[in-house]
C-alpha positions as CSV (number, residue, x, y, z in Angstrom):
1,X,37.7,-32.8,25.5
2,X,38.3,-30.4,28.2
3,X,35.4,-31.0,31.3
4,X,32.2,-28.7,30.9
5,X,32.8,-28.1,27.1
6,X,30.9,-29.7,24.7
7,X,30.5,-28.9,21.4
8,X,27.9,-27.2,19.7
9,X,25.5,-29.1,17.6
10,X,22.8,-27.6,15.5
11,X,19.8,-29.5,14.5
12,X,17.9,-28.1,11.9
13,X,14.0,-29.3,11.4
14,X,10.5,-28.5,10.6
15,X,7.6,-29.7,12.8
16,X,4.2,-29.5,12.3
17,X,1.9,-29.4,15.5
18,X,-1.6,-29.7,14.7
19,X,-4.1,-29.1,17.2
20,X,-7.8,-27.8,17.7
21,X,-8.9,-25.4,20.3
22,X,-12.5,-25.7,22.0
23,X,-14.1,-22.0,22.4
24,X,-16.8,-23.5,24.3
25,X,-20.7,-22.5,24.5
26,X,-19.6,-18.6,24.7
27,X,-17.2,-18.2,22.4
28,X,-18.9,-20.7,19.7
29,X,-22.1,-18.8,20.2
30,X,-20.4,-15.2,18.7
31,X,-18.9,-17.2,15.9
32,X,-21.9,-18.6,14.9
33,X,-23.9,-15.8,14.4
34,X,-20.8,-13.4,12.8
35,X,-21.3,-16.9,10.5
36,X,-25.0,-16.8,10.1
37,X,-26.7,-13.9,10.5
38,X,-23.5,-11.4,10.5
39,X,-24.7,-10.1,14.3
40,X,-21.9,-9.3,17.2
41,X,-23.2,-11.1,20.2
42,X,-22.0,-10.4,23.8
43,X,-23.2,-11.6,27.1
44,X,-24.5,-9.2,30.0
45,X,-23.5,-9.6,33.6
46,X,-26.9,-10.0,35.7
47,X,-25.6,-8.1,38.3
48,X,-24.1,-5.2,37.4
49,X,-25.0,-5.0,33.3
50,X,-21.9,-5.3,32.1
51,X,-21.7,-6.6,28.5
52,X,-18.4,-8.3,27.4
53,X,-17.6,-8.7,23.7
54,X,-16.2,-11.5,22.9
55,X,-18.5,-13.4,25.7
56,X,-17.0,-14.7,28.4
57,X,-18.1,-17.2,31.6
58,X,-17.6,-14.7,34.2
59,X,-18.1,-11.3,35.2
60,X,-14.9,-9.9,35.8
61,X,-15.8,-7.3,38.1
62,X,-18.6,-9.8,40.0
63,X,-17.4,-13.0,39.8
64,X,-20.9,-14.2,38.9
65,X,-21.6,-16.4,36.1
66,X,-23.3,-14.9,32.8
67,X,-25.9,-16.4,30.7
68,X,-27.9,-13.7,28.9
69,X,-26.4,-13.5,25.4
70,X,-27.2,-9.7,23.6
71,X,-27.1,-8.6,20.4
72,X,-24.4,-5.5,20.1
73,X,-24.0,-2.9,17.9
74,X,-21.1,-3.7,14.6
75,X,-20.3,0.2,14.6
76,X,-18.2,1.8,17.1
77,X,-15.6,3.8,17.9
78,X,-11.9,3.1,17.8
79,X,-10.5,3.3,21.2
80,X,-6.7,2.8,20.6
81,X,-5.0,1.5,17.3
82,X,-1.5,1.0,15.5
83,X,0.0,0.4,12.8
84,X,1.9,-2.9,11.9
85,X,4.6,-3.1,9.5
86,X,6.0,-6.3,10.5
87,X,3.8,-9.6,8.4
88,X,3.3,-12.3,10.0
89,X,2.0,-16.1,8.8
90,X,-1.9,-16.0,9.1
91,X,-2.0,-19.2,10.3
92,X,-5.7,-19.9,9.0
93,X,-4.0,-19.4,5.1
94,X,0.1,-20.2,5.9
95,X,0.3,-16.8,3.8
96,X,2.4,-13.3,5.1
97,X,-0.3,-10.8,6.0
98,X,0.3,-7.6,3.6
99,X,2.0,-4.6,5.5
100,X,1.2,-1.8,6.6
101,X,-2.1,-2.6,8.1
102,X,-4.5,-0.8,11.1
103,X,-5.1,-3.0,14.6
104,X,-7.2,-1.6,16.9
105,X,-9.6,-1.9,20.0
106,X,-13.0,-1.0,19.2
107,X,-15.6,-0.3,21.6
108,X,-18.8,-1.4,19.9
109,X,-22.0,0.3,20.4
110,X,-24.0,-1.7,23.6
111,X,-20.5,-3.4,24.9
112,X,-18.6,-2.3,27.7
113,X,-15.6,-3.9,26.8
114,X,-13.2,-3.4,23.9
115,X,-13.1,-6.1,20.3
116,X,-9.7,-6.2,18.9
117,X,-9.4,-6.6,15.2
118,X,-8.0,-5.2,11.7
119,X,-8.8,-2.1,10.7
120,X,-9.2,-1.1,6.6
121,X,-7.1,2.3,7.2
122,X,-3.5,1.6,7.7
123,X,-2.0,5.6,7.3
124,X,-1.7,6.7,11.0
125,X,-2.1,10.1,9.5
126,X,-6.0,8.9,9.1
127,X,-6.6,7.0,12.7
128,X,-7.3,8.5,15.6
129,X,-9.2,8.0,18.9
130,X,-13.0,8.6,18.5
131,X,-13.1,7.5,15.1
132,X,-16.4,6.1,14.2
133,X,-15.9,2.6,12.4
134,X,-17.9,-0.5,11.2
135,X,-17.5,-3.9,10.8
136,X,-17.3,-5.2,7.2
137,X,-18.2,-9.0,6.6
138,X,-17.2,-11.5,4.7
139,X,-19.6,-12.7,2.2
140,X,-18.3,-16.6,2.6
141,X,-18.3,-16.7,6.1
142,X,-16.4,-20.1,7.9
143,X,-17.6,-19.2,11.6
144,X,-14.2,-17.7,12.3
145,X,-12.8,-14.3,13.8
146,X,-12.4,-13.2,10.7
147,X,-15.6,-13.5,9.4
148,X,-15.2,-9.7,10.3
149,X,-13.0,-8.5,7.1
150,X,-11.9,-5.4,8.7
151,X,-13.3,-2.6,10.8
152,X,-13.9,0.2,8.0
153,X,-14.1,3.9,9.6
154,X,-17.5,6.0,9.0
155,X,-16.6,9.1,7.1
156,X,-19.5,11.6,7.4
């Protein structure tokens, strides 16, 4: 064999890779009200009022540490958005997520920040920024993310 050519071997395999993920105090406190009383939850900088949704630690604009937890609004308005129509694995079922479907940033009612999540429209003829939209629940709720089905837009 000449020197600096090998050949090419392909290796073909699954692995699985288990593993669990701490969200901490913050984090674990949204999810267990969106499980339990189907609330949004943020927390509120003590310094400058800033409320974050999902909670965080930190203030990110300052750098003091939060600990007041508010209730927020679960209507909105959508901030930015697309459309997906590439599926993925959801990997909480292992099953290809339907396309089209709506993503977007909403800024809930009493947060400063913007919540990313699924949106019910997916014809980018019907989304636009300002769009009022609500959170639909789950009725069986797990304490997850998507304990939120979708955010739904308000049509008044």
């Amino acid at each position: 064999m000449p020197k600096g050519k090998y050949p090419l071997l392909t290796v073909r395999s699954e692995i699985e890779q288990p593993y669990n993920y701490s969200l901490g105090r913050y984090g674990s406190k949204l999810l267990k009200e969106l499980r339990d009383n189907k609330r949004i939850v943020g927390i509120k900088c003590p310094r400058c009022g800033h409320v974050y949704v999902p909670p965080r630690q930190v203030c990110g604009k300052c750098f003091v540490k939060m600990d007041e937890f508010v209730e927020v609004s679960s209507r909105g308005v959508l901030d930015s958005f697309t459309v997906v129509y590439f599926s993925f694995l959801d990997p909480e079922t292992g099953e290809k997520r339907p396309v089209p479907y709506g993503y977007g940033r909403i800024k809930l009612h009493g947060a400063d920040s913007e919540f990313l999540h699924f949106l019910e429209e997916s014809d980018i003829d019907k989304l636009k920024i300002g769009l009022p939209v609500e959170a639909v629940f789950r009725e069986n709720r797990t304490g997850s993310f998507k304990d939120i089905k979708y955010f739904r837009v308000i049509r008044e």
